[in-house]
mmCIF entry with sequence, helices, sheets and N, C-alpha, C, O atoms, coordinates in Angstrom:
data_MODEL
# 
_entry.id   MODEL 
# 
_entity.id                         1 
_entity.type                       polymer 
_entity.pdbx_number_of_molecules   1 
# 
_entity_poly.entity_id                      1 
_entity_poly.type                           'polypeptide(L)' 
_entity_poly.nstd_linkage                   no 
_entity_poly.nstd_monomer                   no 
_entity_poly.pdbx_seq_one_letter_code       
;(UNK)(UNK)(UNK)(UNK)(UNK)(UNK)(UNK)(UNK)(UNK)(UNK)(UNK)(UNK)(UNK)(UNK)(UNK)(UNK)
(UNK)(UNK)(UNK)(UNK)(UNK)(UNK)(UNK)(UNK)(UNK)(UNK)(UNK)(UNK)(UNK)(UNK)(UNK)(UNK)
(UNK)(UNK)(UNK)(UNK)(UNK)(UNK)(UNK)(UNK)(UNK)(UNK)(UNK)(UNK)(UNK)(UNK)(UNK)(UNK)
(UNK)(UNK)(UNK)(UNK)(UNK)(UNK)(UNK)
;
_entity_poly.pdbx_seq_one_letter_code_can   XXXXXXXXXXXXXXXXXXXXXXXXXXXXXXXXXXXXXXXXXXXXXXXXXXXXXXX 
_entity_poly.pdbx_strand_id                 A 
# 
loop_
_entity_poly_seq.entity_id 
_entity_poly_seq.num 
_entity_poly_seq.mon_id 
_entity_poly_seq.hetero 
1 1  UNK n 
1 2  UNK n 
1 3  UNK n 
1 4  UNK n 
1 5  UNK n 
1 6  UNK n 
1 7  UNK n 
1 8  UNK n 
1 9  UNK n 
1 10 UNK n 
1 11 UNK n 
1 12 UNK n 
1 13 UNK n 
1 14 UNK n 
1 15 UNK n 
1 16 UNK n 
1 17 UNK n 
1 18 UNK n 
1 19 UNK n 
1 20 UNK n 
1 21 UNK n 
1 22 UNK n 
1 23 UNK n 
1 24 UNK n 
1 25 UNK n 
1 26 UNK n 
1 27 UNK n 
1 28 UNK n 
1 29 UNK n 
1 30 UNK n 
1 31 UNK n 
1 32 UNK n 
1 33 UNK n 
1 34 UNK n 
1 35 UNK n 
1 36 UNK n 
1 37 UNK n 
1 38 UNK n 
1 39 UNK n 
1 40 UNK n 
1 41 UNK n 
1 42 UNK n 
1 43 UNK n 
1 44 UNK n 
1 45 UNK n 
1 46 UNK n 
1 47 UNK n 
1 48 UNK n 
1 49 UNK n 
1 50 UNK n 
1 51 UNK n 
1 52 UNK n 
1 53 UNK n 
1 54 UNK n 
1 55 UNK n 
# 
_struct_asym.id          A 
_struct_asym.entity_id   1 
# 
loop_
_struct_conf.conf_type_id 
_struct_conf.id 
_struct_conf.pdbx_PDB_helix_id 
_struct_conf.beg_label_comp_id 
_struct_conf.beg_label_asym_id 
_struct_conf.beg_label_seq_id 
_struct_conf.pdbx_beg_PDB_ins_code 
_struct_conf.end_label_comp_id 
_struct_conf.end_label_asym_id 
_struct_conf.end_label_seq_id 
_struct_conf.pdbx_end_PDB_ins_code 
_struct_conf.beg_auth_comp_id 
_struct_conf.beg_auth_asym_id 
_struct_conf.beg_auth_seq_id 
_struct_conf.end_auth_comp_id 
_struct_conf.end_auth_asym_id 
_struct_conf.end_auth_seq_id 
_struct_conf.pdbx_PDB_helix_class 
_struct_conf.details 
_struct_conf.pdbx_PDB_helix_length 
HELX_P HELX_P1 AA1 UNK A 2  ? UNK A 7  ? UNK A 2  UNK A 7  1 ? 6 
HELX_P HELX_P2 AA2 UNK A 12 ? UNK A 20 ? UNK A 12 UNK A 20 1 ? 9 
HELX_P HELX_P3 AA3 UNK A 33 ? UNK A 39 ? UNK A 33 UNK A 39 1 ? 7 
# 
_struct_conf_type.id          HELX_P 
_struct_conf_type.criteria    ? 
_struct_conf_type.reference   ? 
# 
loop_
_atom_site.group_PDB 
_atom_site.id 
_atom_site.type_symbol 
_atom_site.label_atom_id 
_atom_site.label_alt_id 
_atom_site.label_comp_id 
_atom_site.label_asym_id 
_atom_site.label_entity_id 
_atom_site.label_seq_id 
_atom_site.pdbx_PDB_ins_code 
_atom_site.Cartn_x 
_atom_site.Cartn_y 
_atom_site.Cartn_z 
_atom_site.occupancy 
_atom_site.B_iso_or_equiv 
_atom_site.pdbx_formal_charge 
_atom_site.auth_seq_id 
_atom_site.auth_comp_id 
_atom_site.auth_asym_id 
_atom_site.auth_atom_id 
_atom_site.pdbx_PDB_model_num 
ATOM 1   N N  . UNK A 1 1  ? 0.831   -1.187  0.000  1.00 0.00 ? 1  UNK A N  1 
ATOM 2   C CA . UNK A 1 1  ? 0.000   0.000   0.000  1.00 0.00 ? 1  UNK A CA 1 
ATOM 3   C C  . UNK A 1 1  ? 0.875   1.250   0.000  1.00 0.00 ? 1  UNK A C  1 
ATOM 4   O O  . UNK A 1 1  ? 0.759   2.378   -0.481 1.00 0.00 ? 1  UNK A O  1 
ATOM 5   N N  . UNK A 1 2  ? 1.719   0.666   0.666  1.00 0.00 ? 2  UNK A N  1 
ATOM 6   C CA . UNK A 1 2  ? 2.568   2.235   1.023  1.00 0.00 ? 2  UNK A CA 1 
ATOM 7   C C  . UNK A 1 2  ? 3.486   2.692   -0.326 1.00 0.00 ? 2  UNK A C  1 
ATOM 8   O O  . UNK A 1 2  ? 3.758   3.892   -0.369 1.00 0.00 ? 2  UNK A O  1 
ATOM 9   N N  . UNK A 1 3  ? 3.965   1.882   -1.383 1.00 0.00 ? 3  UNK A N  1 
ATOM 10  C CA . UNK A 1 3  ? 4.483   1.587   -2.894 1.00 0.00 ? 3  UNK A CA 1 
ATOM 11  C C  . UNK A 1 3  ? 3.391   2.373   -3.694 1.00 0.00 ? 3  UNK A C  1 
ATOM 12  O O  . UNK A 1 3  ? 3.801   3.299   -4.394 1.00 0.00 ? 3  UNK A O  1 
ATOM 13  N N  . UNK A 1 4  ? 2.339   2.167   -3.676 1.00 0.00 ? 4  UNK A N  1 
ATOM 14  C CA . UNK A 1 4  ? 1.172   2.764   -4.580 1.00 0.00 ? 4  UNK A CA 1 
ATOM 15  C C  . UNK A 1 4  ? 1.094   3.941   -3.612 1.00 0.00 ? 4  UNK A C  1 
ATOM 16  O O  . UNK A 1 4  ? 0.956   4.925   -4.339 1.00 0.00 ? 4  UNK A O  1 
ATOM 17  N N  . UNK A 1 5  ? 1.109   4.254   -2.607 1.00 0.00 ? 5  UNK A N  1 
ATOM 18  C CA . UNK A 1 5  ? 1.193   5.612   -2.288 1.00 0.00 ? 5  UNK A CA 1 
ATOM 19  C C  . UNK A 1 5  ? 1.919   6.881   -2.853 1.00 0.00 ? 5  UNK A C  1 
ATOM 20  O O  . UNK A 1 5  ? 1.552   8.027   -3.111 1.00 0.00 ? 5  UNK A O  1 
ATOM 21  N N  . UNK A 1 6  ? 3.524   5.952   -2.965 1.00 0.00 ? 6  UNK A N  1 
ATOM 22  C CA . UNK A 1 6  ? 4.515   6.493   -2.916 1.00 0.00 ? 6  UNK A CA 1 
ATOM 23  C C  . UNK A 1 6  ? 4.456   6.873   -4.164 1.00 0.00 ? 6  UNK A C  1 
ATOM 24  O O  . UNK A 1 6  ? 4.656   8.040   -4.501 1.00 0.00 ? 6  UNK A O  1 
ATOM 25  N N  . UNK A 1 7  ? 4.155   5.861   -5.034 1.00 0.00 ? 7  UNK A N  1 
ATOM 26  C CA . UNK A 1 7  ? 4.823   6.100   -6.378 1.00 0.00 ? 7  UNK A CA 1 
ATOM 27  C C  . UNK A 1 7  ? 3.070   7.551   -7.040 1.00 0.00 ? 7  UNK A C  1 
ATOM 28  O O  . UNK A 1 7  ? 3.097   8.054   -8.163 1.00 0.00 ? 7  UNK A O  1 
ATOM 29  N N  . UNK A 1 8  ? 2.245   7.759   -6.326 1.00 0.00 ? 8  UNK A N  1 
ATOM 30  C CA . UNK A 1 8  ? 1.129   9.090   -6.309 1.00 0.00 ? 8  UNK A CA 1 
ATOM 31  C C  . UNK A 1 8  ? 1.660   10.187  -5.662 1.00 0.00 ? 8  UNK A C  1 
ATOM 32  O O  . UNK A 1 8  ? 1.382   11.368  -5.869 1.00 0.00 ? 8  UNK A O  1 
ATOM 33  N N  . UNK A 1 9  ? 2.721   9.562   -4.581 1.00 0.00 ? 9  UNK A N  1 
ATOM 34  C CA . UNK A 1 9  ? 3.073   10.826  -4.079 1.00 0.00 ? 9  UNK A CA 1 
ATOM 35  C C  . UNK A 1 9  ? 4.020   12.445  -4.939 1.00 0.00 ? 9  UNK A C  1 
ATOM 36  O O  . UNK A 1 9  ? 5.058   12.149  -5.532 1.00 0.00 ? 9  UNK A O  1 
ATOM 37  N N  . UNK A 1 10 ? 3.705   13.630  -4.944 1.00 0.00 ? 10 UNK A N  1 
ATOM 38  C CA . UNK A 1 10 ? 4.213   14.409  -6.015 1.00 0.00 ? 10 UNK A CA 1 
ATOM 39  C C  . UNK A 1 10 ? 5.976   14.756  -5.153 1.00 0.00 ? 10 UNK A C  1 
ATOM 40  O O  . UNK A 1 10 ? 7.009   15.204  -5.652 1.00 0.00 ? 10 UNK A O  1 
ATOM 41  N N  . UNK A 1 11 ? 5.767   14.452  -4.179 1.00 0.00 ? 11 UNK A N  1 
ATOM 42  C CA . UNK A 1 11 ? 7.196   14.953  -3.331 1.00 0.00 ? 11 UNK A CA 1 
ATOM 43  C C  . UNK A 1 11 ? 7.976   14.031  -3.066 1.00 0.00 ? 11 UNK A C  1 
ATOM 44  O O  . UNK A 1 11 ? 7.800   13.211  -2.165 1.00 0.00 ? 11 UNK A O  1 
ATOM 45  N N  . UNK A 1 12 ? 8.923   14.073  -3.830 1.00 0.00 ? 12 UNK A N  1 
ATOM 46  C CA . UNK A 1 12 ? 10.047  12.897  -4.543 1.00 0.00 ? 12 UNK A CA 1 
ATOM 47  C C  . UNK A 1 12 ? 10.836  12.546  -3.115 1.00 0.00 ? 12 UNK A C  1 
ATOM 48  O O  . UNK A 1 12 ? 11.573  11.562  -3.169 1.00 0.00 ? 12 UNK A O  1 
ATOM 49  N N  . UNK A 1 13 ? 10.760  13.215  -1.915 1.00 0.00 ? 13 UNK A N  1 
ATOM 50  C CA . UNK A 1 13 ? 11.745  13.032  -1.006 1.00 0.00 ? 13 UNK A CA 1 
ATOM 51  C C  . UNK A 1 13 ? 10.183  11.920  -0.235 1.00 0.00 ? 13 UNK A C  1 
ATOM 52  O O  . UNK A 1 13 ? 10.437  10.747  0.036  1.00 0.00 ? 13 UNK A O  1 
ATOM 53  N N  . UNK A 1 14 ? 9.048   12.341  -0.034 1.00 0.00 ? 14 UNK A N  1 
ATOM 54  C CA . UNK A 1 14 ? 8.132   11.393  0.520  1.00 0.00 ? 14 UNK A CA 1 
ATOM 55  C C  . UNK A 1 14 ? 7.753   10.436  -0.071 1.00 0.00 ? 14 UNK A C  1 
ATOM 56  O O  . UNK A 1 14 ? 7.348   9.439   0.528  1.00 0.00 ? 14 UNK A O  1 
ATOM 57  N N  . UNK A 1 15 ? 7.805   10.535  -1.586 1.00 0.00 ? 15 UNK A N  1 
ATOM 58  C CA . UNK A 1 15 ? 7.521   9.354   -2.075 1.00 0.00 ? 15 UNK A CA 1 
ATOM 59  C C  . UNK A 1 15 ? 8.702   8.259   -1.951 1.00 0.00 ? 15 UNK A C  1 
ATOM 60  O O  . UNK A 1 15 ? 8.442   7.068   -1.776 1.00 0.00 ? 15 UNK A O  1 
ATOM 61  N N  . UNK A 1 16 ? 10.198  8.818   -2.069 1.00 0.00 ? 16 UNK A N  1 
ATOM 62  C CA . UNK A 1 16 ? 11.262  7.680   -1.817 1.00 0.00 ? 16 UNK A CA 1 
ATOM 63  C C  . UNK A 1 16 ? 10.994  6.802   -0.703 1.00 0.00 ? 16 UNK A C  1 
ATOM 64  O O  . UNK A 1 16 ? 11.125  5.583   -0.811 1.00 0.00 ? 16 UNK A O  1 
ATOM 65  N N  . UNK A 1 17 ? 10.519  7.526   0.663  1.00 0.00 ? 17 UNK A N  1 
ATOM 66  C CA . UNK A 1 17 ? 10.767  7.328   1.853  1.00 0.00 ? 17 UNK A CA 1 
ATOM 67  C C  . UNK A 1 17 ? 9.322   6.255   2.099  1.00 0.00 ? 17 UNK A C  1 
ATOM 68  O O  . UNK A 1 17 ? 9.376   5.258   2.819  1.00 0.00 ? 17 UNK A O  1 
ATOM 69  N N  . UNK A 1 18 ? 7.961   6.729   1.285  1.00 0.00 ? 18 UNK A N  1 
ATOM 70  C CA . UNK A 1 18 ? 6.699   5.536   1.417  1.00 0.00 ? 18 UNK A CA 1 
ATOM 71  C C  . UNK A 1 18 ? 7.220   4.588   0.380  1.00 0.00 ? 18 UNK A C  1 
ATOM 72  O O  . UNK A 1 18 ? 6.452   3.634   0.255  1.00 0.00 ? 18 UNK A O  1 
ATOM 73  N N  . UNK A 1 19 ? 8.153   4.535   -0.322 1.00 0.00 ? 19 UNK A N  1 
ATOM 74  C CA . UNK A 1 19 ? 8.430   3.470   -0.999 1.00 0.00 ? 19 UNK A CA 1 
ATOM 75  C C  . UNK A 1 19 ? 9.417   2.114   -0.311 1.00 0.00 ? 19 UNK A C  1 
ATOM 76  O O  . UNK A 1 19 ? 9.230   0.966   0.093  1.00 0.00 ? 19 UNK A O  1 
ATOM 77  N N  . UNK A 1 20 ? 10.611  3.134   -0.492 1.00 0.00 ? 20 UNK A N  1 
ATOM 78  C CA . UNK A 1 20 ? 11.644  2.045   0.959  1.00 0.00 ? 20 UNK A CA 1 
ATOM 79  C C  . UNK A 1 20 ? 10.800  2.094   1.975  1.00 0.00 ? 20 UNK A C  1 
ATOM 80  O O  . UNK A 1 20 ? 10.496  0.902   1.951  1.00 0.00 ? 20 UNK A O  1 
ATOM 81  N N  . UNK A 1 21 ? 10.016  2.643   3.082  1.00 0.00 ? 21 UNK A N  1 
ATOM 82  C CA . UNK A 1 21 ? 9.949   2.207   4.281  1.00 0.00 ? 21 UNK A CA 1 
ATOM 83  C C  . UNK A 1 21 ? 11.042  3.629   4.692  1.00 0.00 ? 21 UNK A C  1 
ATOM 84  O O  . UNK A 1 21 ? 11.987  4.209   4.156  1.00 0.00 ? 21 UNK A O  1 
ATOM 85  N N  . UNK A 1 22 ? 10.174  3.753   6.085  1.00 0.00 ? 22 UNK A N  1 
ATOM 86  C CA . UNK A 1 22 ? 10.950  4.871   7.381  1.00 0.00 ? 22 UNK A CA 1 
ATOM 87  C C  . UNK A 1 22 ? 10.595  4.369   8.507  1.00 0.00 ? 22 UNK A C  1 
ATOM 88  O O  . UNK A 1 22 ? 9.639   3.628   8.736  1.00 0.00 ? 22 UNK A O  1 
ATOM 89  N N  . UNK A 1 23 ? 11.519  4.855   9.342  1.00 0.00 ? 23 UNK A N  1 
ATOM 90  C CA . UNK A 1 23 ? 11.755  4.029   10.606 1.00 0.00 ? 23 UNK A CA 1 
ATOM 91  C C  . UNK A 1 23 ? 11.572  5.383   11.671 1.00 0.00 ? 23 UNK A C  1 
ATOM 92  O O  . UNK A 1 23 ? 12.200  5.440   12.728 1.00 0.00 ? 23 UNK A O  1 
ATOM 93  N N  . UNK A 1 24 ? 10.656  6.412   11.244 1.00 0.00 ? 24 UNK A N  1 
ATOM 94  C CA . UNK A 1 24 ? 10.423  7.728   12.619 1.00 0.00 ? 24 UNK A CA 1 
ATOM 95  C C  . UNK A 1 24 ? 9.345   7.624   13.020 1.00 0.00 ? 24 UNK A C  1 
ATOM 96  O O  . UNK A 1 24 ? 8.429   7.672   12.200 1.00 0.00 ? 24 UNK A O  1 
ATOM 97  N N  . UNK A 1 25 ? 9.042   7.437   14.465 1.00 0.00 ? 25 UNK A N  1 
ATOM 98  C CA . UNK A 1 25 ? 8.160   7.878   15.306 1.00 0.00 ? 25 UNK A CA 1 
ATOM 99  C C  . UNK A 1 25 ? 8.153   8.774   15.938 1.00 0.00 ? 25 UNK A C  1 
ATOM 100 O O  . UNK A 1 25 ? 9.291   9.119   16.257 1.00 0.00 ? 25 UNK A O  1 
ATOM 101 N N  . UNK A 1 26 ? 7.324   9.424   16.340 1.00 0.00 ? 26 UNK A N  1 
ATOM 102 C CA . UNK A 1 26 ? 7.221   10.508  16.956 1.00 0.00 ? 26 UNK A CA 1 
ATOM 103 C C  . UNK A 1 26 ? 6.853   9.831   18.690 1.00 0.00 ? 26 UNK A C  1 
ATOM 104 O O  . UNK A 1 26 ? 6.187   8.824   18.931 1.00 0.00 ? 26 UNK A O  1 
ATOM 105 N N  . UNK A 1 27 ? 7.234   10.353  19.263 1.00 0.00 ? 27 UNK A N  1 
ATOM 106 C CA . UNK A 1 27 ? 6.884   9.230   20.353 1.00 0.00 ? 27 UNK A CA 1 
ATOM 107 C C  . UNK A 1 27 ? 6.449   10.028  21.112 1.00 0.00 ? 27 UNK A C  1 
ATOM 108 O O  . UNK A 1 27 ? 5.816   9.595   22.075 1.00 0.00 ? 27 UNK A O  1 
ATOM 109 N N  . UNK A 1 28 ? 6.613   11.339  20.968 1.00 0.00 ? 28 UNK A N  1 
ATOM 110 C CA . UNK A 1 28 ? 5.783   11.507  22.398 1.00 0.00 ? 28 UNK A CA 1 
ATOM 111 C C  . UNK A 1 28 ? 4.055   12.458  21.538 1.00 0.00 ? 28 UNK A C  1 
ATOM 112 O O  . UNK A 1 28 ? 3.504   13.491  21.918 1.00 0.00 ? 28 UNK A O  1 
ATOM 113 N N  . UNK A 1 29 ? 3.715   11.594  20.426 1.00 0.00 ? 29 UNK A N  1 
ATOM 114 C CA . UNK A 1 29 ? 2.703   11.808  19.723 1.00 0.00 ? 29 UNK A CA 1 
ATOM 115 C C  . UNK A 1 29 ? 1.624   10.482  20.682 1.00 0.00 ? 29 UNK A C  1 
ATOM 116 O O  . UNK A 1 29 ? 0.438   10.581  20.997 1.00 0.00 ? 29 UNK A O  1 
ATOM 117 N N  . UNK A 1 30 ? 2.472   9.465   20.904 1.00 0.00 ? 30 UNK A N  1 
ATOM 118 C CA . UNK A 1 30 ? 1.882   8.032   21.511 1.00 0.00 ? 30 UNK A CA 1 
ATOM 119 C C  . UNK A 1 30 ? 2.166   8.060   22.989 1.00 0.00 ? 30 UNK A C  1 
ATOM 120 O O  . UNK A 1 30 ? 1.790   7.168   23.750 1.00 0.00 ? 30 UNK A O  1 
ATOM 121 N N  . UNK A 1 31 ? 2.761   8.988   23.316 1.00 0.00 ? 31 UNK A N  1 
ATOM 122 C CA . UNK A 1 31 ? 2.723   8.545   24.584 1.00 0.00 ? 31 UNK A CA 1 
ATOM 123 C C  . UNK A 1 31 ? 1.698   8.695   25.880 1.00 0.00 ? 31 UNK A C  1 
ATOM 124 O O  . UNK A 1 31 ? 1.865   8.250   27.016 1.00 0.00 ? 31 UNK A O  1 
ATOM 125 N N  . UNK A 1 32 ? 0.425   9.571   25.280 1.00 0.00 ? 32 UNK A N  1 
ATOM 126 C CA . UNK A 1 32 ? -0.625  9.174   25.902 1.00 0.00 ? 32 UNK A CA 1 
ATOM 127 C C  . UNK A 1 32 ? -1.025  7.931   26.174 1.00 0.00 ? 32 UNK A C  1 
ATOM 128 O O  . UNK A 1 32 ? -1.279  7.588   27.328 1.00 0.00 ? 32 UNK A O  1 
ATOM 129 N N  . UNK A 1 33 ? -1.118  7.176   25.216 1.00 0.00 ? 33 UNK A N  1 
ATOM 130 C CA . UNK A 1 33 ? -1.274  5.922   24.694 1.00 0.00 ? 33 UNK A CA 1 
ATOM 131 C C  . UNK A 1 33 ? -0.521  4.805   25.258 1.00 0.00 ? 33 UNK A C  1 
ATOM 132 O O  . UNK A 1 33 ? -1.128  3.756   25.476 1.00 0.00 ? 33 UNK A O  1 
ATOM 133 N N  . UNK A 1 34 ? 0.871   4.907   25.554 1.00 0.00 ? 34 UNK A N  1 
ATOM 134 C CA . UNK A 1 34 ? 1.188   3.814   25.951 1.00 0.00 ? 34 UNK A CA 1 
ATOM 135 C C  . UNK A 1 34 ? 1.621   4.374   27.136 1.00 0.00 ? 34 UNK A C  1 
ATOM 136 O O  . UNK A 1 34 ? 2.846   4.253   27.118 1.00 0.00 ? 34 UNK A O  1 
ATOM 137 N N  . UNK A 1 35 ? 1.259   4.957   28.225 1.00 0.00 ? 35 UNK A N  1 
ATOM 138 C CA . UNK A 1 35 ? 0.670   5.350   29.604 1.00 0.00 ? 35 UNK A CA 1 
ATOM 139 C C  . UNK A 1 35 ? -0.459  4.545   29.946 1.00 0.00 ? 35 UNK A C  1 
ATOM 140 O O  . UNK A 1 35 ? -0.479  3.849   30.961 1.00 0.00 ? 35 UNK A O  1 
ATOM 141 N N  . UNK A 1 36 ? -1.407  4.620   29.120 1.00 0.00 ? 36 UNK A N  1 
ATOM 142 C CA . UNK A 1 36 ? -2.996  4.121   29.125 1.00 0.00 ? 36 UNK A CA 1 
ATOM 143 C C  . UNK A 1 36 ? -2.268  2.916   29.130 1.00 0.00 ? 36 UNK A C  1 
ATOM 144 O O  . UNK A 1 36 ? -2.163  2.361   30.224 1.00 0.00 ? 36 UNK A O  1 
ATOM 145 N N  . UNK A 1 37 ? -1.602  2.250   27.893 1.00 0.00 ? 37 UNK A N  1 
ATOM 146 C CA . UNK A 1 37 ? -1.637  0.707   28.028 1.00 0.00 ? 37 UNK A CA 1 
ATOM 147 C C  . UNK A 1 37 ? -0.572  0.236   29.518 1.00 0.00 ? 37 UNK A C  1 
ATOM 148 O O  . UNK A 1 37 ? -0.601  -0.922  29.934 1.00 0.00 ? 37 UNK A O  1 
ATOM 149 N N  . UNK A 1 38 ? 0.217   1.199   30.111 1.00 0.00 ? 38 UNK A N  1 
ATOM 150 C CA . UNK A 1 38 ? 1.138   0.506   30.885 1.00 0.00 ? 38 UNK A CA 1 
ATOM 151 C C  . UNK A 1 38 ? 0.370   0.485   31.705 1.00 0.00 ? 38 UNK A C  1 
ATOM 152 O O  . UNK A 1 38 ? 0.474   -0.645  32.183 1.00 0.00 ? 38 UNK A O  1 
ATOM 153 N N  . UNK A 1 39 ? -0.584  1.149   32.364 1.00 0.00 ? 39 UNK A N  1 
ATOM 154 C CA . UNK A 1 39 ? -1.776  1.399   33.689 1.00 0.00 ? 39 UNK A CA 1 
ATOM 155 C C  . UNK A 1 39 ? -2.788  0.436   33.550 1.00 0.00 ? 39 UNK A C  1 
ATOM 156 O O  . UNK A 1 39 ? -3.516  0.140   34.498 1.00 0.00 ? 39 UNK A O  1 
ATOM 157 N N  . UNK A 1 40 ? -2.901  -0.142  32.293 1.00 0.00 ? 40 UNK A N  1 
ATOM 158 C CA . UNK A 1 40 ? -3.864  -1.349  32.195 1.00 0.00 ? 40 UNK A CA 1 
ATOM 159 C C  . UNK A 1 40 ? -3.057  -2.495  32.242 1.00 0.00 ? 40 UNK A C  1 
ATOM 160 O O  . UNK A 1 40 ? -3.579  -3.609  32.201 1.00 0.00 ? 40 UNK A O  1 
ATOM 161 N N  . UNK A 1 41 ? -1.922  -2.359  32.317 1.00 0.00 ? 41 UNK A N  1 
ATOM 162 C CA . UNK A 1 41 ? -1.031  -3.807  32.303 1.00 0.00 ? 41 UNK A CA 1 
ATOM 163 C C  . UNK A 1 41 ? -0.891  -3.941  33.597 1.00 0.00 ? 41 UNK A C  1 
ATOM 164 O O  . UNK A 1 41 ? -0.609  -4.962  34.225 1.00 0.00 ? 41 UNK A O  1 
ATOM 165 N N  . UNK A 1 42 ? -1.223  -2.218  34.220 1.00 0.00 ? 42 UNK A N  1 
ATOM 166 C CA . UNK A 1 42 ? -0.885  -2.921  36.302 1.00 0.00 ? 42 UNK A CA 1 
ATOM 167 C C  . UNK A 1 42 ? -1.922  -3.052  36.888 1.00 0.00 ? 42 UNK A C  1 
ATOM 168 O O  . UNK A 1 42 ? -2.043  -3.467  38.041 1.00 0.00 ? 42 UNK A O  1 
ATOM 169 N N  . UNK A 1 43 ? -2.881  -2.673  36.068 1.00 0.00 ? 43 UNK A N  1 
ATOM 170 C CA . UNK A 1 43 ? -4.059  -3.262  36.702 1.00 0.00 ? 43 UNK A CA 1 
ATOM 171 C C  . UNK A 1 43 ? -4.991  -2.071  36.979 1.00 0.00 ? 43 UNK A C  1 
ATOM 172 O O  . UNK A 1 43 ? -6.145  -2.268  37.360 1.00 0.00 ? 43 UNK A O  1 
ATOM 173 N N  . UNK A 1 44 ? -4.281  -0.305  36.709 1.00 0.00 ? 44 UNK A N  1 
ATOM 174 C CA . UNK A 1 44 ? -4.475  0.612   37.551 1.00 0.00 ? 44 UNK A CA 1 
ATOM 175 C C  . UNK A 1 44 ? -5.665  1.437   36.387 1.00 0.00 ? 44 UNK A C  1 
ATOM 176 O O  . UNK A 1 44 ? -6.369  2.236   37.004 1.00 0.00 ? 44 UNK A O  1 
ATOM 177 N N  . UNK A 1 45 ? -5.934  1.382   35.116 1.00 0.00 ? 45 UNK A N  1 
ATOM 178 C CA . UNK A 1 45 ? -6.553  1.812   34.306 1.00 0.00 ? 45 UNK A CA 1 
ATOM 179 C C  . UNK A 1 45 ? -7.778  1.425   34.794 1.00 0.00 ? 45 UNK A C  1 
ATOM 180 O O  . UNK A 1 45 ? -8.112  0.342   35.274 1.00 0.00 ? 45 UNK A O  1 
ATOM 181 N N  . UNK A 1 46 ? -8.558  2.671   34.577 1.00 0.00 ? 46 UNK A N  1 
ATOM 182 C CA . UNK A 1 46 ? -10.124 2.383   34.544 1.00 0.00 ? 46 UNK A CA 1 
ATOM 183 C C  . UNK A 1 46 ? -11.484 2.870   33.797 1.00 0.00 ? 46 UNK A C  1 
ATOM 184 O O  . UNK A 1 46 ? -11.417 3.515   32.751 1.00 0.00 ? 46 UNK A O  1 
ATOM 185 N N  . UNK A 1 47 ? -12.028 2.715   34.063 1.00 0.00 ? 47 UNK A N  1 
ATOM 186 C CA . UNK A 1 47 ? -13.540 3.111   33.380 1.00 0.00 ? 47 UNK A CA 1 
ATOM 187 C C  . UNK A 1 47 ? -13.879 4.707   34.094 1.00 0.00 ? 47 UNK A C  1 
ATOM 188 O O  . UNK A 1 47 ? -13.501 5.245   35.135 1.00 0.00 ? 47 UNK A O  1 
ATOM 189 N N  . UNK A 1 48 ? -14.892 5.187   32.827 1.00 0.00 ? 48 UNK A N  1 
ATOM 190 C CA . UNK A 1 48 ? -15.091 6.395   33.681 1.00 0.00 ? 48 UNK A CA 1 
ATOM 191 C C  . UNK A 1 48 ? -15.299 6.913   35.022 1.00 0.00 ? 48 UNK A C  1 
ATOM 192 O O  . UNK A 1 48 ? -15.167 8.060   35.451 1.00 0.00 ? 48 UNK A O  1 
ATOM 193 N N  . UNK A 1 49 ? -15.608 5.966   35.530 1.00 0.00 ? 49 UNK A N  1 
ATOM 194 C CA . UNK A 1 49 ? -16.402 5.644   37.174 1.00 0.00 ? 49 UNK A CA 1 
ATOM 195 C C  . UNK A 1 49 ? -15.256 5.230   37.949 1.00 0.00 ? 49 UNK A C  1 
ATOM 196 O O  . UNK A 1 49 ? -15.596 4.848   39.068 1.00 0.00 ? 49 UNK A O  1 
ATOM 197 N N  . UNK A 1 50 ? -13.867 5.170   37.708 1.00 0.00 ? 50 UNK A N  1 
ATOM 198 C CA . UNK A 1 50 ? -12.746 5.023   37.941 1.00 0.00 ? 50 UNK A CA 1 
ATOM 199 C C  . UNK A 1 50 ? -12.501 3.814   38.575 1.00 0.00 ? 50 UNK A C  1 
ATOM 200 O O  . UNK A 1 50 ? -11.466 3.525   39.175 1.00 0.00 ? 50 UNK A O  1 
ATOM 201 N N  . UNK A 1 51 ? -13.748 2.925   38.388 1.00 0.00 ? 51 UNK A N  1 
ATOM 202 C CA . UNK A 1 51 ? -13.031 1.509   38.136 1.00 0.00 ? 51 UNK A CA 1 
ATOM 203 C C  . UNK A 1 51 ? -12.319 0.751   37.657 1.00 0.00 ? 51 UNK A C  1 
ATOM 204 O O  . UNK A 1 51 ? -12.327 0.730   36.426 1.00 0.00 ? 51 UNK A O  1 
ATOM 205 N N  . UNK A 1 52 ? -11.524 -0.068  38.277 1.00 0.00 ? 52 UNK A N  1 
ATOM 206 C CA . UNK A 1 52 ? -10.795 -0.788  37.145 1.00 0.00 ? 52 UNK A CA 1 
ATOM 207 C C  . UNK A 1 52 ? -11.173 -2.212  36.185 1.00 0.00 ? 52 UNK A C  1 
ATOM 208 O O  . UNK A 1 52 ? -11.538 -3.255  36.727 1.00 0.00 ? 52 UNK A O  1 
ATOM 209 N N  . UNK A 1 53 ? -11.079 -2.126  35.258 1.00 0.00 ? 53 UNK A N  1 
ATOM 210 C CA . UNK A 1 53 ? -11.765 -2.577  34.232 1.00 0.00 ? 53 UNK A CA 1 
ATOM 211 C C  . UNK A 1 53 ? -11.177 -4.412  34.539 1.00 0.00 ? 53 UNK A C  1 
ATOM 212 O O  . UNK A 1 53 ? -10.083 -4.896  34.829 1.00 0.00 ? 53 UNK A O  1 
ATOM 213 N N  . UNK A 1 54 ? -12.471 -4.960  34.305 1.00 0.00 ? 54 UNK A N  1 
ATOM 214 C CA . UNK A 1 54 ? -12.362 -6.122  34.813 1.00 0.00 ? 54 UNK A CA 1 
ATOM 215 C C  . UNK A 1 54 ? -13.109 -7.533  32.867 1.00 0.00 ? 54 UNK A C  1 
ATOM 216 O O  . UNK A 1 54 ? -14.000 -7.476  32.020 1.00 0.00 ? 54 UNK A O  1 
ATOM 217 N N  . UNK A 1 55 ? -12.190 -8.280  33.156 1.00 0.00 ? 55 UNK A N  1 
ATOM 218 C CA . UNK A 1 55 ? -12.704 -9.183  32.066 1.00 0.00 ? 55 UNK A CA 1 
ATOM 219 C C  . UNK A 1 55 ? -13.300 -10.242 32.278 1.00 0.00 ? 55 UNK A C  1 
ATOM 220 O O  . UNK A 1 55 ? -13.692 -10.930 31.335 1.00 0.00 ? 55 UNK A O  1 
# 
């Protein structure tokens, strides 16, 4: 998918880069996110009602 992107893309430096593959994250774009998942891995994440979510 990312090949047929690339090769639509008009910006020869983004299209190289959706073609090979890039290796940047932005990490602190996710790091809400994997807060949430580390607090559900201790058990400490919860539901609005600030329970913790049970399976």
């Amino acid at each position: 998918m990312l090949i047929v992107g690339g090769l639509k893309n008009p910006d020869p430096v983004a299209s190289r880069e959706e073609q090979k593959g890039f290796n940047y994250m932005d990490r602190s774009s996710i790091g809400p996110i994997v807060e949430m998942v580390e607090q559900w891995g201790n058990g400490k994440a919860g539901n609005k009602s600030g329970d913790s979510i049970s399976r």
